[in-house]
Kinemage of the C-alpha trace (Angstrom):
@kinemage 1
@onewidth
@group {chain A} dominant
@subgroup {mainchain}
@vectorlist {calphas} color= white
{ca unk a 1} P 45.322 -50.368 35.272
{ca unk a 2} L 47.667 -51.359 37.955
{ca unk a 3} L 46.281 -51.309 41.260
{ca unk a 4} L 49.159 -52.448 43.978
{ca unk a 5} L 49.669 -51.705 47.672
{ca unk a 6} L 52.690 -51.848 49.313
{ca unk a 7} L 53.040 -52.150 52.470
{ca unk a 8} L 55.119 -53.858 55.258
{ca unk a 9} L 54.260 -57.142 56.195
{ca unk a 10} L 52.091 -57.465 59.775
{ca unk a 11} L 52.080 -60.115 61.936
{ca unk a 12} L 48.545 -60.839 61.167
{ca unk a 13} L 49.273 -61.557 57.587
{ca unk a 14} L 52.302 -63.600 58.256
{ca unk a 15} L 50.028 -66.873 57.418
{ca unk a 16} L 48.065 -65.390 54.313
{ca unk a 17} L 51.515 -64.380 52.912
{ca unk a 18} L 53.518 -67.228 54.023
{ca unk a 19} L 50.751 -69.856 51.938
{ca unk a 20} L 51.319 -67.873 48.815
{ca unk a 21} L 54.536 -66.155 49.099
{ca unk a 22} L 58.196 -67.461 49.958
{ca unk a 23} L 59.173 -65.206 52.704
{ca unk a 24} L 62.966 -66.554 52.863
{ca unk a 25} L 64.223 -64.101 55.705
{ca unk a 26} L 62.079 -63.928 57.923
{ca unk a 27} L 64.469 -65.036 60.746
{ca unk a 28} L 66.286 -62.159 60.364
{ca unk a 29} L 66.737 -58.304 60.748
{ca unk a 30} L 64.667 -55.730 58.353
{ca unk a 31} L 61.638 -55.435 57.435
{ca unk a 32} L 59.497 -56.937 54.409
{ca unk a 33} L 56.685 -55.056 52.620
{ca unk a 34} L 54.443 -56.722 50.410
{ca unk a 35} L 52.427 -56.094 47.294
{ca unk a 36} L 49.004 -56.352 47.369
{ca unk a 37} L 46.412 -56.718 44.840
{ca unk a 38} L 43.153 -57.232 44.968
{ca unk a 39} L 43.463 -58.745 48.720
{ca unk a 40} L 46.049 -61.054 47.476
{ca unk a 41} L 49.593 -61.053 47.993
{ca unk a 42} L 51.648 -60.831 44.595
{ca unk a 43} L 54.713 -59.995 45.639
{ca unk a 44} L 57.568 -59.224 48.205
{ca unk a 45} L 60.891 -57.290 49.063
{ca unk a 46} L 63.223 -57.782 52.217
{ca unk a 47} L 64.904 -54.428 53.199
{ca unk a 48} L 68.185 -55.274 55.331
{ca unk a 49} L 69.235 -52.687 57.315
{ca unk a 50} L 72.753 -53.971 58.590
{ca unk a 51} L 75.338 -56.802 57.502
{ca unk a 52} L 74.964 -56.290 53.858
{ca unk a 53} L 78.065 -56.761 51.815
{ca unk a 54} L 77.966 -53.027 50.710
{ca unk a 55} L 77.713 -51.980 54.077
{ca unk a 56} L 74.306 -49.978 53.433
{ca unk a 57} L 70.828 -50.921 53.400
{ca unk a 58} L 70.104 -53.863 50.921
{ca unk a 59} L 66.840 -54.807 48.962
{ca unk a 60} L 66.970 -58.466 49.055
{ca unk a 61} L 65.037 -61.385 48.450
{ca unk a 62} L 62.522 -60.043 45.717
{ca unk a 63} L 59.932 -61.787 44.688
{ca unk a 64} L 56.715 -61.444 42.364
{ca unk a 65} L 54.836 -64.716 41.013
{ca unk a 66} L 55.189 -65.410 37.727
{ca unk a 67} L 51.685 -64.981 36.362
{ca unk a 68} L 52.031 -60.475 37.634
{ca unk a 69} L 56.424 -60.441 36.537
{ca unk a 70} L 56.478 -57.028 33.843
{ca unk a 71} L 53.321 -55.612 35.013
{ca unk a 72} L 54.535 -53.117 37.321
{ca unk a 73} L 54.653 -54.754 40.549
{ca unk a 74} L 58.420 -54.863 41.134
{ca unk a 75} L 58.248 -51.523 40.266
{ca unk a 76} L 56.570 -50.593 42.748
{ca unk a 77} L 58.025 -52.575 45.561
{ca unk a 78} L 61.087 -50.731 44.288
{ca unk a 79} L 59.999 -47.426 44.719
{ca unk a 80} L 58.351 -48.247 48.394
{ca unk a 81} L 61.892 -49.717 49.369
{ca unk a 82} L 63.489 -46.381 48.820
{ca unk a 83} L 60.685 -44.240 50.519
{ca unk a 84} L 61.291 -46.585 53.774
{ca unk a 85} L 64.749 -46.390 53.289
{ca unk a 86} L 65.078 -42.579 52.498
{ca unk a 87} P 62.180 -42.159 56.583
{ca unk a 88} L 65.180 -44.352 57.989
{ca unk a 89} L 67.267 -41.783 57.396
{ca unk a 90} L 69.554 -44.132 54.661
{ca unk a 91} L 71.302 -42.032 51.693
{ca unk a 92} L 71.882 -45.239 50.163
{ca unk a 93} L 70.172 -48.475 48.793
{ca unk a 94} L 72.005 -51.506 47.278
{ca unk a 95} L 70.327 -54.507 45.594
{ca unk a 96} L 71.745 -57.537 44.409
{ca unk a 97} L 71.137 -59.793 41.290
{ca unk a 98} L 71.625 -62.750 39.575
{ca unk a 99} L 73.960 -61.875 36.462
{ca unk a 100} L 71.534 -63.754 34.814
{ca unk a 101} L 68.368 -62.375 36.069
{ca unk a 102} L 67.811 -59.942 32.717
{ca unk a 103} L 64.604 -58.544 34.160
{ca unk a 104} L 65.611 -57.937 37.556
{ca unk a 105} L 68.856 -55.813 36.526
{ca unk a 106} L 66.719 -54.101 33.444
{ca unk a 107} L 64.225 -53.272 36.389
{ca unk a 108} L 67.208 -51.887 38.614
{ca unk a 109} L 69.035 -49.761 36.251
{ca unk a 110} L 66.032 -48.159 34.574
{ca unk a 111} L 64.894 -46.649 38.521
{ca unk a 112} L 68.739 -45.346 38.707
{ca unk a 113} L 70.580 -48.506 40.109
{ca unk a 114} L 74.589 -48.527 38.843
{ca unk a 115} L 77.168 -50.749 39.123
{ca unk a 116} L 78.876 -50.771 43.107
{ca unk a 117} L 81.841 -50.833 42.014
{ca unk a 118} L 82.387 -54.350 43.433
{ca unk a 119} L 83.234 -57.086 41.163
{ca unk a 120} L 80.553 -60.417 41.394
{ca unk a 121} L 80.192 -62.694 43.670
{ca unk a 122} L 79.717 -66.068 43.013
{ca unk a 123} L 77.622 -67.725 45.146
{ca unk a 124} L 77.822 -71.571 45.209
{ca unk a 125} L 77.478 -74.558 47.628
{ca unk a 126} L 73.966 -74.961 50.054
{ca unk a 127} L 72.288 -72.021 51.470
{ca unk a 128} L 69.613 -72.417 54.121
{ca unk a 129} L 66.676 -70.884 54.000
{ca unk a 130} L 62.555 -70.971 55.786
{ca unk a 131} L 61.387 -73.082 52.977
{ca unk a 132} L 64.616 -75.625 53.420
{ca unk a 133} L 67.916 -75.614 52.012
{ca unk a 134} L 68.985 -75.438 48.011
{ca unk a 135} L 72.013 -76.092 46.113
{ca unk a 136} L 73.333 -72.992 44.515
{ca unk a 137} L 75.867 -71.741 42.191
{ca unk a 138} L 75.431 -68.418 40.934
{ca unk a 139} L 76.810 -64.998 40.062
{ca unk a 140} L 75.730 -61.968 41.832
{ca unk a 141} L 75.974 -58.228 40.631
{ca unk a 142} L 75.767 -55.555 43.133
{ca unk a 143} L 74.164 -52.062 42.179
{ca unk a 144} L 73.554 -49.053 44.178
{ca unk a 145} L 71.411 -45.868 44.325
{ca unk a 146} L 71.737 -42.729 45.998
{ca unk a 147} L 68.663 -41.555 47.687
{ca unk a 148} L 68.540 -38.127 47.366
């Protein structure tokens, strides 16, 4: 049985999360909760609240390690990203994902994600992020979900 807590990420657990986790934005706006299992971090979702290309709150940089991916954990980080959203008053939630990403966009569209009505983005060239910079060149799809 699935036990996972969600919650937003403390300053106190910055290090413990930071070891196990890649917490990409943290230089930024938003706020990132965490799954928890067990006392372990196994997982983590940014929430940005301005400057996303949709112009509403975005779920970004999701993250579970491998070893917990399909069990329920992304889920659930889902679902907790729309309850914070819906107590900051949003109507909306947008998300982002690699067109080739299979499980992230099955994930989306099975909690009621649909397309933005945006075509892709492709993403290429260096992005800069905590952990250092990487070389990308990718496709994004936008979807979108109305919180009500």
């Amino acid at each position: 049985m699935l036990t996972v807590e969600v919650r937003p990420l403390i300053p106190d657990e910055l290090e413990l999360v930071g070891e196990r986790l890649p917490l990409n934005r943290l230089e930024g706006t938003g706020t990132y909760l965490v799954a928890w299992e067990s006392g372990e971090p196994v997982g983590h979702a940014h929430i940005a609240w301005a400057g996303t290309r949709l112009g509403v709150a975005e779920i970004q940089d999701a993250f579970v390690v491998p070893e917990r991916r399909g069990s329920g954990v992304g889920t659930e980080l889902s679902l907790a990203a729309e309850q914070i959203a819906i107590e900051h008053g949003e109507a909306q939630l947008s998300v982002s994902a690699s067109v080739a990403n299979e499980g992230a966009l099955r994930l989306y569209r099975r909690l009621g994600y649909t397309d933005a009505g945006v075509p892709p983005q492709r993403v290429h060239g260096t992005i800069h992020l905590r952990g250092g910079s990487i070389e990308v060149d990718d496709t994004l799809v936008y979807l979108i979900k109305n919180l009500d």
